[in-house]
SENU-831705 format. One record per residue (C-alpha): residue number from 1; chain; residue in three letters; x, y, z. Coordinates in steps of 0.001 Angstrom, whole numbers, m for minus. Layout:
N
R, num, cadena, residuo, X, Y, Z
R, NUM, A, ALA, X, Y, Z .
...
***
This chain:
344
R, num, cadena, residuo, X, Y, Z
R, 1, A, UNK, m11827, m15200, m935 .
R, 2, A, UNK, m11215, m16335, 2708 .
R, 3, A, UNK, m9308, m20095, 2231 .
R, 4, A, UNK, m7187, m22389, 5091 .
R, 5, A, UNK, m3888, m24138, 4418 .
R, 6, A, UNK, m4048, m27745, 4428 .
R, 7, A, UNK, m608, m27324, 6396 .
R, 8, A, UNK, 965, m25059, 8647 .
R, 9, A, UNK, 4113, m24443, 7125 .
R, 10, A, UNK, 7095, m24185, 9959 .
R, 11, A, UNK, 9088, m20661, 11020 .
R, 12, A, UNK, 12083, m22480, 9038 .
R, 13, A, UNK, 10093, m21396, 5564 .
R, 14, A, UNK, 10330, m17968, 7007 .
R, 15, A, UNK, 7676, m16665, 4317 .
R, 16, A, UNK, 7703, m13128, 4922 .
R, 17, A, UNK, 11323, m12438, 5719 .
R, 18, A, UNK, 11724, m10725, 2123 .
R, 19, A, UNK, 8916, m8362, 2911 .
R, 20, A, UNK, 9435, m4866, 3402 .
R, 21, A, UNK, 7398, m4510, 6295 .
R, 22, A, UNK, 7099, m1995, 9077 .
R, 23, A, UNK, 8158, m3380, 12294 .
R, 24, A, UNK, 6133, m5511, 14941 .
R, 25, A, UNK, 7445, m3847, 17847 .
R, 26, A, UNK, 4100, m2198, 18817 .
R, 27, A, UNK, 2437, m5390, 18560 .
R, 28, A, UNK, 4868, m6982, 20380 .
R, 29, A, UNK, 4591, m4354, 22976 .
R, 30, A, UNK, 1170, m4915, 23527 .
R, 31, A, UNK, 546, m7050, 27099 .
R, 32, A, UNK, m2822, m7948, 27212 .
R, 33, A, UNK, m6002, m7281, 25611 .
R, 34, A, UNK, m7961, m3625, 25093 .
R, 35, A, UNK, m10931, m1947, 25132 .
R, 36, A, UNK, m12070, m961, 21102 .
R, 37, A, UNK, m12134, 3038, 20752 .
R, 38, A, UNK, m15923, 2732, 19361 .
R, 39, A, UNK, m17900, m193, 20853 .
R, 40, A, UNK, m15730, m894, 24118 .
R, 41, A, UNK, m15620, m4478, 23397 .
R, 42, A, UNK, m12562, m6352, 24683 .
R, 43, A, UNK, m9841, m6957, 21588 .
R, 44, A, UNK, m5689, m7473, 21076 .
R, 45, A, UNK, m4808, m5700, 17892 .
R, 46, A, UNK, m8215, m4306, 16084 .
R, 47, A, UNK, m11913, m4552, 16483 .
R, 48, A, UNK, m13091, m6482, 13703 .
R, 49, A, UNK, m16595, m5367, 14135 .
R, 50, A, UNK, m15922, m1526, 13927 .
R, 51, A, UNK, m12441, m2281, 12055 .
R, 52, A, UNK, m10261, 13, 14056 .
R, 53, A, UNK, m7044, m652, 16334 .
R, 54, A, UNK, m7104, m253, 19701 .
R, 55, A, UNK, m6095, 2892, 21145 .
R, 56, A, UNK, m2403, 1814, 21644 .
R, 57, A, UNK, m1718, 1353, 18628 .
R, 58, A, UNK, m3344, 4622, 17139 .
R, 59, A, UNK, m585, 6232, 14468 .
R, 60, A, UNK, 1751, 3385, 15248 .
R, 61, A, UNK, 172, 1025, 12117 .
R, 62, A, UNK, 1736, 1484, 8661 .
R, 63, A, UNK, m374, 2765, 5715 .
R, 64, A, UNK, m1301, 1800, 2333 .
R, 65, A, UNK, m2193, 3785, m295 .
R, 66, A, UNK, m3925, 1484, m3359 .
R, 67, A, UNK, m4010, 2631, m7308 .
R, 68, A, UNK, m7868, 1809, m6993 .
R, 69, A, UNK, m10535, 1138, m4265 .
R, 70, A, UNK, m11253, m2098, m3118 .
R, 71, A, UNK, m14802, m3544, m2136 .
R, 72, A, UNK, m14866, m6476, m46 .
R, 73, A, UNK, m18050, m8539, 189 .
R, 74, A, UNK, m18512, m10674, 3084 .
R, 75, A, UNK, m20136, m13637, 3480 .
R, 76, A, UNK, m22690, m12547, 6699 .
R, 77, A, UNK, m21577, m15913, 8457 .
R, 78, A, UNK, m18247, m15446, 7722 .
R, 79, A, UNK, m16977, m15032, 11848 .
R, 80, A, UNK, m15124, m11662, 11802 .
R, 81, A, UNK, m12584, m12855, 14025 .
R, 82, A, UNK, m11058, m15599, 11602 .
R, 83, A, UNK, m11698, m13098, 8482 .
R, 84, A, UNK, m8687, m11335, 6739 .
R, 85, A, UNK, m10462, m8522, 5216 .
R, 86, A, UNK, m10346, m6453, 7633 .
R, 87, A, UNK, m6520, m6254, 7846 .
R, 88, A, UNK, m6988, m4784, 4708 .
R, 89, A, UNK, m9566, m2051, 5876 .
R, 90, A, UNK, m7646, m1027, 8744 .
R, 91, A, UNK, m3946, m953, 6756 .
R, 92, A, UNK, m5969, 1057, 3718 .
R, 93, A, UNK, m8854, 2546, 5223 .
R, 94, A, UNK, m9159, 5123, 2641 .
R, 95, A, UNK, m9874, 2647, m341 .
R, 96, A, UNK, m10814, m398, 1049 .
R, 97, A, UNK, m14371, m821, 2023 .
R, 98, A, UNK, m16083, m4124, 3695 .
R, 99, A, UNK, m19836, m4993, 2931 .
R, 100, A, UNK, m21574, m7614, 4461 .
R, 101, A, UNK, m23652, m9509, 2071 .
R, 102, A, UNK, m26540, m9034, 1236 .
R, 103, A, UNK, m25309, m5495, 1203 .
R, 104, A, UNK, m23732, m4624, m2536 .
R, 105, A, UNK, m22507, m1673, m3666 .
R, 106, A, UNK, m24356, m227, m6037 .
R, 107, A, UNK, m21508, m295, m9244 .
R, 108, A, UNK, m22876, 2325, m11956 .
R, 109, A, UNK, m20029, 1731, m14769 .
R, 110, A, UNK, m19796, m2154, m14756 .
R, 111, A, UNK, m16856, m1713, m17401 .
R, 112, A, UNK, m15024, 272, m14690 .
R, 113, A, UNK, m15493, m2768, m11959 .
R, 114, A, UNK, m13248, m6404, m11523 .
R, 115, A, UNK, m14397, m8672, m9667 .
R, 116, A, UNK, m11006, m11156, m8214 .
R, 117, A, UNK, m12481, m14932, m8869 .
R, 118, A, UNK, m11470, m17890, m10494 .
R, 119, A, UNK, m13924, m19828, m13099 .
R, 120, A, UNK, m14458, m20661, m16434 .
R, 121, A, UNK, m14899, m17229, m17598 .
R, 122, A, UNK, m12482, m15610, m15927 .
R, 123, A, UNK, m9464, m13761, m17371 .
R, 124, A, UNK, m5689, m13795, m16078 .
R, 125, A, UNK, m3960, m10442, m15435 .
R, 126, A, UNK, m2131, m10226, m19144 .
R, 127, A, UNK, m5873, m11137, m20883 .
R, 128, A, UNK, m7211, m8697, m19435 .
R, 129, A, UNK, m4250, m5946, m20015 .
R, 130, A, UNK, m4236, m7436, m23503 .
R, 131, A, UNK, m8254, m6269, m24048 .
R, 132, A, UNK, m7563, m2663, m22208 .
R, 133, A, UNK, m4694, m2129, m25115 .
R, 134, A, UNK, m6799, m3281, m27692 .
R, 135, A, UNK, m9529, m1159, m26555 .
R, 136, A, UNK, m7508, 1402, m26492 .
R, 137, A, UNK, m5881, 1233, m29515 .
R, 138, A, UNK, m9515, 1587, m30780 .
R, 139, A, UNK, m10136, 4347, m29482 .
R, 140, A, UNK, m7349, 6296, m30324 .
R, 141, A, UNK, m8108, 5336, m34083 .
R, 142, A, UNK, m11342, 6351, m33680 .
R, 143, A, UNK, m10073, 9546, m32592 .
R, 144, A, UNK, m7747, 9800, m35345 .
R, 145, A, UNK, m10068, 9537, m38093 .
R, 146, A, UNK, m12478, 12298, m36192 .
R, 147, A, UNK, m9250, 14648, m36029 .
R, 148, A, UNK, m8657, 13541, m40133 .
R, 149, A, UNK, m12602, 14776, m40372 .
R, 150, A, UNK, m12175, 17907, m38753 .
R, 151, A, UNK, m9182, 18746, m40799 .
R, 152, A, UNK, m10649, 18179, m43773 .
R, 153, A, UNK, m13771, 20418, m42693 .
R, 154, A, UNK, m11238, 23692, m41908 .
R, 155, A, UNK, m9243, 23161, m44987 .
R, 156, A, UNK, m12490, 23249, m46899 .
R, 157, A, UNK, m13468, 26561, m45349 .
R, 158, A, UNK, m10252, 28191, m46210 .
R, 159, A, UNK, m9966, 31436, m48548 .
R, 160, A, UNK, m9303, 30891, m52328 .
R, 161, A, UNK, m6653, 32040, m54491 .
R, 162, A, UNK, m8094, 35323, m55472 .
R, 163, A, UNK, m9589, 35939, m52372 .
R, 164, A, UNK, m6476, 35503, m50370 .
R, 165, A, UNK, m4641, 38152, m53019 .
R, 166, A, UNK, m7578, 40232, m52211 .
R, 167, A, UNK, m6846, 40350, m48475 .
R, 168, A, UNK, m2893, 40659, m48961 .
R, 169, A, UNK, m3696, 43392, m50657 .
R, 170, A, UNK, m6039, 45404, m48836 .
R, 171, A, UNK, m3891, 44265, m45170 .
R, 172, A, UNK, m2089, 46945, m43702 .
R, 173, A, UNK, 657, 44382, m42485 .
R, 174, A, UNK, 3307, 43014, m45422 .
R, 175, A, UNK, 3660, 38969, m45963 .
R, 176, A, UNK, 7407, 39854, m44578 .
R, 177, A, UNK, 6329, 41550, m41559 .
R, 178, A, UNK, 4288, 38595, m40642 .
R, 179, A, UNK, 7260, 36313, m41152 .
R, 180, A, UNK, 8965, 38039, m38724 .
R, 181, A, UNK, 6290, 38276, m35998 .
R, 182, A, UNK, 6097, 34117, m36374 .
R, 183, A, UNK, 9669, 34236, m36255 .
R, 184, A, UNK, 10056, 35740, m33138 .
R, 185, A, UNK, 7071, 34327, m31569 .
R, 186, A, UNK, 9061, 30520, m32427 .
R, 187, A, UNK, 11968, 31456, m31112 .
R, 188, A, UNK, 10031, 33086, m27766 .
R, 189, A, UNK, 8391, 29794, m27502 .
R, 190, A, UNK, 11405, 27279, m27759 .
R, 191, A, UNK, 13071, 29294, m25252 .
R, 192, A, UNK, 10407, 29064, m22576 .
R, 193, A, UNK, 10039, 25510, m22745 .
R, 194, A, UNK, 8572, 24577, m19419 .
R, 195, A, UNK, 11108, 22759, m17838 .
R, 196, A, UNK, 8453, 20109, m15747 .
R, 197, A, UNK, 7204, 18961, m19498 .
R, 198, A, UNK, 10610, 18476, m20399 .
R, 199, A, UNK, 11002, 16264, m17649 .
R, 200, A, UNK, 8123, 14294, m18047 .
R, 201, A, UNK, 9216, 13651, m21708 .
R, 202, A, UNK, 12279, 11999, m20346 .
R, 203, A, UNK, 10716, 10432, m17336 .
R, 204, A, UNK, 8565, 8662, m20162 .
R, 205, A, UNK, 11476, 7695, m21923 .
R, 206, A, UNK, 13403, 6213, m18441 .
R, 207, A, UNK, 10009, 4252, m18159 .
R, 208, A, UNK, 9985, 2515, m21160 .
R, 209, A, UNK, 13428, 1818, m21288 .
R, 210, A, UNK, 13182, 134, m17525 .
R, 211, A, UNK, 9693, m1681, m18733 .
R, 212, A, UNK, 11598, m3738, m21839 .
R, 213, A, UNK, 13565, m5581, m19864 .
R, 214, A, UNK, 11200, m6631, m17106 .
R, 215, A, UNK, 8337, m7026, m19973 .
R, 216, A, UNK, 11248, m10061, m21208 .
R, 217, A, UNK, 11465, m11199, m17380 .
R, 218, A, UNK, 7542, m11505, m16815 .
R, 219, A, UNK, 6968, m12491, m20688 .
R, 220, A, UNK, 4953, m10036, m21109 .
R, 221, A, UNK, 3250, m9552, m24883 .
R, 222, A, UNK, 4528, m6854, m26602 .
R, 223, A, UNK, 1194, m5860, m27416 .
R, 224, A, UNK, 831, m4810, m24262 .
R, 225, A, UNK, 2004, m1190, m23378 .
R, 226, A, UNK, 3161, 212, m19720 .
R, 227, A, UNK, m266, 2302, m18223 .
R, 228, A, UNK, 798, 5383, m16211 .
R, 229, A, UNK, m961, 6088, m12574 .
R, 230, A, UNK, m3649, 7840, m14240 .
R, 231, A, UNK, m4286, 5096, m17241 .
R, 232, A, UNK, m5964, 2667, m14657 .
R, 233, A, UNK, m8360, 859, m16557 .
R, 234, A, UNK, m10458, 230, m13857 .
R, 235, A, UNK, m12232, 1850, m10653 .
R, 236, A, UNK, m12982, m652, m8653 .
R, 237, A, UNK, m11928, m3995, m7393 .
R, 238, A, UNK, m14126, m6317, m5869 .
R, 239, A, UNK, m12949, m9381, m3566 .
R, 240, A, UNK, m15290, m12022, m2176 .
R, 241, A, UNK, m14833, m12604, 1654 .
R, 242, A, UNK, m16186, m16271, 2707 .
R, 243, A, UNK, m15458, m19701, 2388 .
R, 244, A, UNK, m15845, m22338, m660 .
R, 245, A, UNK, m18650, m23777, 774 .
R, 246, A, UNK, m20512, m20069, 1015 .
R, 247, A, UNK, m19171, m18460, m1778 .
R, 248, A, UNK, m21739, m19364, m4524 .
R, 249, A, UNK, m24804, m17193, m2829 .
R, 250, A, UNK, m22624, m13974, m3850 .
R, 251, A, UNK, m21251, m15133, m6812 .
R, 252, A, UNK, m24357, m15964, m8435 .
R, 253, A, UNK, m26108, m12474, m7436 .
R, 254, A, UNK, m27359, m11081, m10017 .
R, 255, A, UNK, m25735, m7891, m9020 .
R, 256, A, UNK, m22216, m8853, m9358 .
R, 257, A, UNK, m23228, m10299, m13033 .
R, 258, A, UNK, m21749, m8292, m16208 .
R, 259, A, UNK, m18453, m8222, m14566 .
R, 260, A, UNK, m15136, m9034, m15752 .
R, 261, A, UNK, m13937, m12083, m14036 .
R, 262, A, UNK, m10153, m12059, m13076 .
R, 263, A, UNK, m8220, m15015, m11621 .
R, 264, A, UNK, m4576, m14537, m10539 .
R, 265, A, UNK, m1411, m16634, m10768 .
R, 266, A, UNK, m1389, m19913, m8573 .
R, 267, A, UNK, 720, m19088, m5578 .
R, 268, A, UNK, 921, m21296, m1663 .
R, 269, A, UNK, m1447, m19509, 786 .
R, 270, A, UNK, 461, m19465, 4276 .
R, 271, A, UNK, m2982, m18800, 6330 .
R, 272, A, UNK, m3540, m20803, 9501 .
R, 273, A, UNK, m6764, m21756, 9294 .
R, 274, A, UNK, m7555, m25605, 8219 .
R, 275, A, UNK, m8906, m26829, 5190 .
R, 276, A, UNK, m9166, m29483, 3203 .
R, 277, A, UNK, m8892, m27608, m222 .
R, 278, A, UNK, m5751, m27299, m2149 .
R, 279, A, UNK, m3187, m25060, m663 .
R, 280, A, UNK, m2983, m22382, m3406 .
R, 281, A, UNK, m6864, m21377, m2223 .
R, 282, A, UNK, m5502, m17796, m641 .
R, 283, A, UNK, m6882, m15838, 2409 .
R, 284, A, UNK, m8607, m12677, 1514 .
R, 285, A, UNK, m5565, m10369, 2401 .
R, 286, A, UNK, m3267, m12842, 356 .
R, 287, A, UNK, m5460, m12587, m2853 .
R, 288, A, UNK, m5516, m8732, m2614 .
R, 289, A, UNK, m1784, m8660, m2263 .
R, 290, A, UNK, m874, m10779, m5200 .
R, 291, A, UNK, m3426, m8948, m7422 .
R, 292, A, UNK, m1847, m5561, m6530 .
R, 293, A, UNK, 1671, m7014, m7324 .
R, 294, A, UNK, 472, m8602, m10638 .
R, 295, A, UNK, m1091, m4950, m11652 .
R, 296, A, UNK, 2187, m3470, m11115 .
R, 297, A, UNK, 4255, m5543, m12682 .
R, 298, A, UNK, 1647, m6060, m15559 .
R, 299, A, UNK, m90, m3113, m16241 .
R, 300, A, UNK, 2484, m450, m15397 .
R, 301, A, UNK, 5077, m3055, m16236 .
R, 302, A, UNK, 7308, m2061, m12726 .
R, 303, A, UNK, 9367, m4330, m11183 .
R, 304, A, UNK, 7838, m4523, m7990 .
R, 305, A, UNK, 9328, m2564, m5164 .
R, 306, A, UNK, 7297, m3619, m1993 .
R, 307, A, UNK, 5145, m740, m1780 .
R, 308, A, UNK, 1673, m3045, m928 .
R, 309, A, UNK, 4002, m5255, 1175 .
R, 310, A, UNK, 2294, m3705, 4485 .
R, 311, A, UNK, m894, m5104, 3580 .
R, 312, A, UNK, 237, m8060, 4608 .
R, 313, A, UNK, 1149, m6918, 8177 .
R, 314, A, UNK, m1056, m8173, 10076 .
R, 315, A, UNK, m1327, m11087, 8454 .
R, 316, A, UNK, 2799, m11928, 8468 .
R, 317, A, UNK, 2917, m11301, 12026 .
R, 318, A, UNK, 195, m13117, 12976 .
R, 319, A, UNK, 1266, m16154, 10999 .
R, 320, A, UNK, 4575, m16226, 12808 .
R, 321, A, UNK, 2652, m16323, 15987 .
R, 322, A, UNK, 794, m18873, 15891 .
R, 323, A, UNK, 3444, m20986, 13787 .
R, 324, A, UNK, 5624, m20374, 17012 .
R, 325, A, UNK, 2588, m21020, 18992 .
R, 326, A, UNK, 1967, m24505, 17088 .
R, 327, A, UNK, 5301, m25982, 17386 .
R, 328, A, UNK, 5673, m25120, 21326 .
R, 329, A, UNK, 2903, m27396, 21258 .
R, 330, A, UNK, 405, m25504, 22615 .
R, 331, A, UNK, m3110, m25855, 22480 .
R, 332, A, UNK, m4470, m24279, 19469 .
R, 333, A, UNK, m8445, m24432, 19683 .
R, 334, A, UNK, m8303, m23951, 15852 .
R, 335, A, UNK, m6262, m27415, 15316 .
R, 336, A, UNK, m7530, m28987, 18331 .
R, 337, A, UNK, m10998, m30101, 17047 .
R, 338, A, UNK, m9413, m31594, 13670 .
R, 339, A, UNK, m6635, m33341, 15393 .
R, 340, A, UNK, m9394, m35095, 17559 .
R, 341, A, UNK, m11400, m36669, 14418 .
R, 342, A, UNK, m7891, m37820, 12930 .
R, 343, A, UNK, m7223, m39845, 15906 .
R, 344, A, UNK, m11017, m41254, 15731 .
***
């Protein structure tokens, strides 16, 4: 969801100074403006038509590599210049994807899809990892009672009595010969443990014992249990790209209905853009960010170690731009207009 601070905060906050990000020098290096790769329009950092740097900065951008794709839906008069989604297209090209509405993606498995938005019905990060345990939990009794079934069904078929005396007898191989074969075939097998399972085993272990304490920090239910990489509950995350005033046209399609509704933690959006709208309304970029962070630390119960930090690349050094920018007193067409009707 594009949004606008209310306020520019000042470069004294310094926002993004914990960040792990890659560094700005190539931006910084960058002189003047540049002809896009693909449509040869004039741009300074990307094309936000074709979503691709300019050719100077080709292999000199960080990359992001996201547990899940990411589908973007943007509102068509959303202006591509002042839109944040396509930092993330260009930082993660290989799972984020923008649509233009009324262009949807066509989501097969609605169970597999979240769609990032607050409202009534919508779910915070622990619901929802709260449901995927219960659900799971069902499933693996479920599963239990088949295995219970299928037991019962061999055990039924086995030999009786008399019939197993039958084929000890007429076997050419004694009851103490076979002993010994399973014997030596137990004692084969314990020694040729493969090493990578034993690993894993204790990796598992290392997990859960890191996972307590920061399950305490984030008061996390214990009913909740750490997903690895490959338990993501989900496929697909969808984001809506426009502003408050255009959002409800895609929210109410009836193609994005039957989805479950997520809305993350209140935290200050540090975008640049004005609005009148209360300050924890996050840019597009922002929203991504913090629901990548809350996964981590939620679902896979991780203490976060800044691996989506560079998602917000762009974004941070752009921010500290036109903060500097602001103060200098220059003149900001984006602030301009506003600060006009204020003095009215």
């Amino acid at each position: 969801m594009t949004s606008n601070s209310s306020s520019i905060p000042t470069s004294k906050e310094a926002p993004f100074s914990h960040l792990q990000l890659a560094t700005h020098e190539p931006l910084n290096q960058l002189s003047g403006r540049s002809k896009c790769p693909q449509c040869n329009r004039s741009r300074k950092y990307f094309c936000y038509v074709c979503v691709l740097p300019v050719k100077e900065l080709e292999g000199k951008l960080p990359k992001v590599k996201l547990p899940f794709k990411i589908d973007i839906i943007k509102h068509a008069r959303e202006v591509d210049g002042k839109s944040t989604a396509v930092h993330a297209a260009i930082l993660a090209p290989n799972d984020v994807t923008i649509y233009t509405y009324p262009c949807i993606p066509d989501f097969e498995n609605k169970s597999k899809v979240i769609l990032v938005f607050p409202g009534d019905r919508a779910v915070s990060m622990k619901q929802l990892a709260e449901r995927f345990t219960s659900s799971s939990c069902e499933q693996q009794t479920a599963a239990s009672k088949t295995t219970a079934s299928n037991r019962d069904k061999i055990c039924s078929t086995l030999p009786s009595v008399e019939e197993a005396e039958a084929m000890k007898e007429s076997t050419d191989c004694s009851l103490k010969q076979v002993r010994t074969q399973v014997e030596e075939t137990t004692s084969n097998l314990s020694q040729s443990k493969n090493p990578s399972t034993l690993r894993t085993v204790e990796q598992k272990e290392l997990f859960c014992d890191e996972s307590d304490s920061l399950a305490d920090t984030l008061h996390i239910p214990a009913s909740i249990k750490p997903l690895n990489v490959e338990q993501c509950p989900f496929e697909r995350v969808v984001f809506i790209d426009s502003t408050w005033t255009q959002v409800r046209s895609i929210y109410t399609d009836e193609r994005l209905q039957g989805l479950t509704k997520v809305e993350l933690k209140k935290h200050k959006t540090y975008f640049w853009r004005y609005q009148k709208e209360s300050d924890s309304y996050l840019a597009t970029i922002e929203a991504i960010y913090y629901f990548l962070r809350e996964y981590q630390e939620i679902f896979q119960q991780q203490k976060y170690d800044g691996k989506y930090d560079n998602l917000l690349y762009f974004f941070a050094f752009l921010h500290d731009k036109i903060t500097q920018d602001y103060e200098s007193e220059k003149e900001l067409k984006a602030f301009h207009k506003k600060r006009q009707k204020v003095k009215a």
